[in-house]
C-alpha positions as CSV (number, residue, x, y, z in Angstrom):
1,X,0.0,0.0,0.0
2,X,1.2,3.2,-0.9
3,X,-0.1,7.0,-0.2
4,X,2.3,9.9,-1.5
5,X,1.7,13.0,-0.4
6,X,3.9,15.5,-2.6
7,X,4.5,19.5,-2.2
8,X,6.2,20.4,-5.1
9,X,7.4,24.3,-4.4
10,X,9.8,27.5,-5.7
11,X,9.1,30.6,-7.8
12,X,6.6,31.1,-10.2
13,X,8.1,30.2,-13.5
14,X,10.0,27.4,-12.0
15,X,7.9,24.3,-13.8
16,X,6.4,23.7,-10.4
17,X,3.0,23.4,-11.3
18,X,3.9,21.6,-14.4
19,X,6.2,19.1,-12.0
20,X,2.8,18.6,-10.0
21,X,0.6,18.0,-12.7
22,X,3.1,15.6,-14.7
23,X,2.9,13.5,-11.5
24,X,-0.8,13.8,-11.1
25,X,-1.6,12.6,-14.7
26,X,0.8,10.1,-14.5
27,X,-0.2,8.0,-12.0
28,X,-4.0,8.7,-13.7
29,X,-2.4,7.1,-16.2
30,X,-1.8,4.1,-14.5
31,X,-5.1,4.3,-12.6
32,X,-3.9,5.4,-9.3
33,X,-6.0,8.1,-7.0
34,X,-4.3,11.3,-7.8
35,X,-5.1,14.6,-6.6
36,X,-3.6,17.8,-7.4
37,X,-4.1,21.2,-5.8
38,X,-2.5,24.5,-7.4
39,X,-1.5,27.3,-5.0
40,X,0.1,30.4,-6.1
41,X,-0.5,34.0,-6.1
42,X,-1.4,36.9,-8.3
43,X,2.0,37.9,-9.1
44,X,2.4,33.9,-10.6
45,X,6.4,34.6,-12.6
46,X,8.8,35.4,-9.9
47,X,6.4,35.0,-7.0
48,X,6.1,32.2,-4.7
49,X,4.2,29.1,-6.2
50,X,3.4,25.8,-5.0
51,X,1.3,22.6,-5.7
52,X,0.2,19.5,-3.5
53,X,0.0,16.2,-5.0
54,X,-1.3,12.6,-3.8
55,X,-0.3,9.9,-5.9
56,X,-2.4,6.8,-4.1
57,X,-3.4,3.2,-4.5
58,X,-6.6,4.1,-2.3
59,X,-9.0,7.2,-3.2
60,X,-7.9,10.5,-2.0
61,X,-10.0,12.0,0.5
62,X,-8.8,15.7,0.7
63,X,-6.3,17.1,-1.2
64,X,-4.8,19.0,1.7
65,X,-1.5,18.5,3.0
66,X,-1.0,19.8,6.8
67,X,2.5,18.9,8.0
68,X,2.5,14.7,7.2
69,X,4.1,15.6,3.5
70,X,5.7,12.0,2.4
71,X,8.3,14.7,-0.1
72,X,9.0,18.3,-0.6
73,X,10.4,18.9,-3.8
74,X,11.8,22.7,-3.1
75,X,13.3,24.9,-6.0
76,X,14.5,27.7,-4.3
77,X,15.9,28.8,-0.6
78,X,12.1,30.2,0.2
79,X,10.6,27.5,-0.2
80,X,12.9,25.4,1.5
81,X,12.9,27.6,4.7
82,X,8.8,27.3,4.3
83,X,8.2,23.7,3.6
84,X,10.7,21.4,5.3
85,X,8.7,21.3,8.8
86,X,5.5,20.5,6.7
87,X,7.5,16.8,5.5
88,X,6.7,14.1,7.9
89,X,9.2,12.4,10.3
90,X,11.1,9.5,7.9
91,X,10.3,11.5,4.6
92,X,12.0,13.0,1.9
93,X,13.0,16.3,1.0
94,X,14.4,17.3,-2.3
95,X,16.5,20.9,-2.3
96,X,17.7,22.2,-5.5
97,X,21.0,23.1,-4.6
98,X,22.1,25.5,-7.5
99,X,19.4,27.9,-5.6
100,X,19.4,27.5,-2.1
101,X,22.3,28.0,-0.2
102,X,21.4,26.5,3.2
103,X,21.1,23.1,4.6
104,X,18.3,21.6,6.0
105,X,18.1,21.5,9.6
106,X,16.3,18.2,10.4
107,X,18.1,14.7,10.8
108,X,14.8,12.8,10.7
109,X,14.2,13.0,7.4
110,X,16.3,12.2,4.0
111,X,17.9,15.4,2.2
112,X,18.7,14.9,-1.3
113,X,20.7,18.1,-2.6
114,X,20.3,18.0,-6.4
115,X,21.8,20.8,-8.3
116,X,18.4,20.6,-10.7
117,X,19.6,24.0,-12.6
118,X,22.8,23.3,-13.4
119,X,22.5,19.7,-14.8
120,X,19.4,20.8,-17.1
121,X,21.5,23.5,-18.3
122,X,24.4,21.2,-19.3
123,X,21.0,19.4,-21.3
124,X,20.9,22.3,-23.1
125,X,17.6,24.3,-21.3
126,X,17.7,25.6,-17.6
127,X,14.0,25.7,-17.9
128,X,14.1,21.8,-17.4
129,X,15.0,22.1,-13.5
130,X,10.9,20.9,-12.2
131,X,12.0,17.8,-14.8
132,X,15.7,17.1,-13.6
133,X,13.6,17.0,-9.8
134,X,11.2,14.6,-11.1
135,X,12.9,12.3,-12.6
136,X,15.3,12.2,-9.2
137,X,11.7,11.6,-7.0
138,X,10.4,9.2,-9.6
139,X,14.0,6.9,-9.1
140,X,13.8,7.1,-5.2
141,X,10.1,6.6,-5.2
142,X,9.3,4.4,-8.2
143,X,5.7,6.3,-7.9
144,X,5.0,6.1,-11.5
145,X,7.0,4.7,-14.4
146,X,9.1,7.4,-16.7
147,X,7.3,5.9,-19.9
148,X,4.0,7.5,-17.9
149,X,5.5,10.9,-17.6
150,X,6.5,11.3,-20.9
151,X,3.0,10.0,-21.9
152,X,1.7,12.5,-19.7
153,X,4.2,15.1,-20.7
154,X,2.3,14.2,-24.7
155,X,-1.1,14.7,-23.1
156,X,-0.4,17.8,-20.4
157,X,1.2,19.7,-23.1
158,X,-0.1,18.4,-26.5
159,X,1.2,19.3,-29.7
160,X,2.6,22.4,-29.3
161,X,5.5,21.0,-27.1
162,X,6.5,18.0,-28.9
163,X,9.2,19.7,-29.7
164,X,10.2,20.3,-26.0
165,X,9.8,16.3,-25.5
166,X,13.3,15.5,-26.4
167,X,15.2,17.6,-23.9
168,X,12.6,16.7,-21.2
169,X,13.6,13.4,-21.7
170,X,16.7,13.9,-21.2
171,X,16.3,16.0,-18.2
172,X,14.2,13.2,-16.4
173,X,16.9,10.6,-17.6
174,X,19.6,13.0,-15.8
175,X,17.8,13.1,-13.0
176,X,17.4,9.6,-12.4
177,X,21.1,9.4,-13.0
178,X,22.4,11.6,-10.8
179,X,20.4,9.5,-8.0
């Protein structure tokens, strides 16, 4: 039995959302109870965004996450400093480390430092950070299958980013490799 609850958080223009909503349809793709919540504010690029997601094998009852987070997947040193009391004793939390310059000050939970905008730059688009991130929480979680984020990745974003698929996939490959 598995229940994943996922705050995926940095600034607006990050991929955040898109992180959240990757994960969301990809475990609707593999008919798993999925939830996803959107939470940003008016100022959306630049400002602080963030998204909850549940990835379950039993339905989802409420979409709200309240300080029992399984992962926070954290973009920037905000977001850090906001969300790593809201992960759960024994549960993960991802830092970006080409943005944050702190350390996490909890021992009872897994750090994974992940320098998300520098690897998808050396992939050839710093834009791919949110994917670098996922594919690292989709190797340590085995959540979903890659093949069902790039099918979701096809369906999320249709047509007019097929040609972004290619260096996606390479930033989720990178990710899973640099776990």
């Amino acid at each position: 039995m598995f229940d994943e609850k996922i705050l995926c958080a940095g600034f607006g223009g990050q991929g955040v959302m898109s992180l959240g909503q990757l994960l969301a349809y990809a475990g609707m793709l593999e008919d798993k109870h999925v939830s996803w919540m959107p939470s940003y504010g008016p100022e959306m690029r630049g400002g602080t965004a963030y998204c909850s997601v549940m990835v379950s094998d039993t339905p989802v009852g409420s979409p709200i996450i309240s300080g029992d987070a399984t992962c926070a997947i954290v973009m920037n040193q905000p977001s850090l400093a906001k969300f790593e009391d809201a992960v759960g004793p024994g549960g993960i939390l991802m830092v970006n480390s080409s943005l944050t310059d702190s350390k996490a000050i909890r021992e009872d939970i897994t750090v994974y430092y992940i320098p998300a905008l520098d690897l998808a730059t050396e992939c050839g688009n710093g834009q791919a950070a949110n994917m670098i991130m996922l594919g690292a929480y989709i190797t340590i979680t085995r959540i979903v299958s890659m093949t069902s984020v790039i099918e979701a990745f096809k369906k999320v974003f249709g047509s007019k980013a097929e040609r972004l698929l290619p260096i996606n996939e390479k930033a989720l490959k990178k990710g899973a490799d640099v776990i």
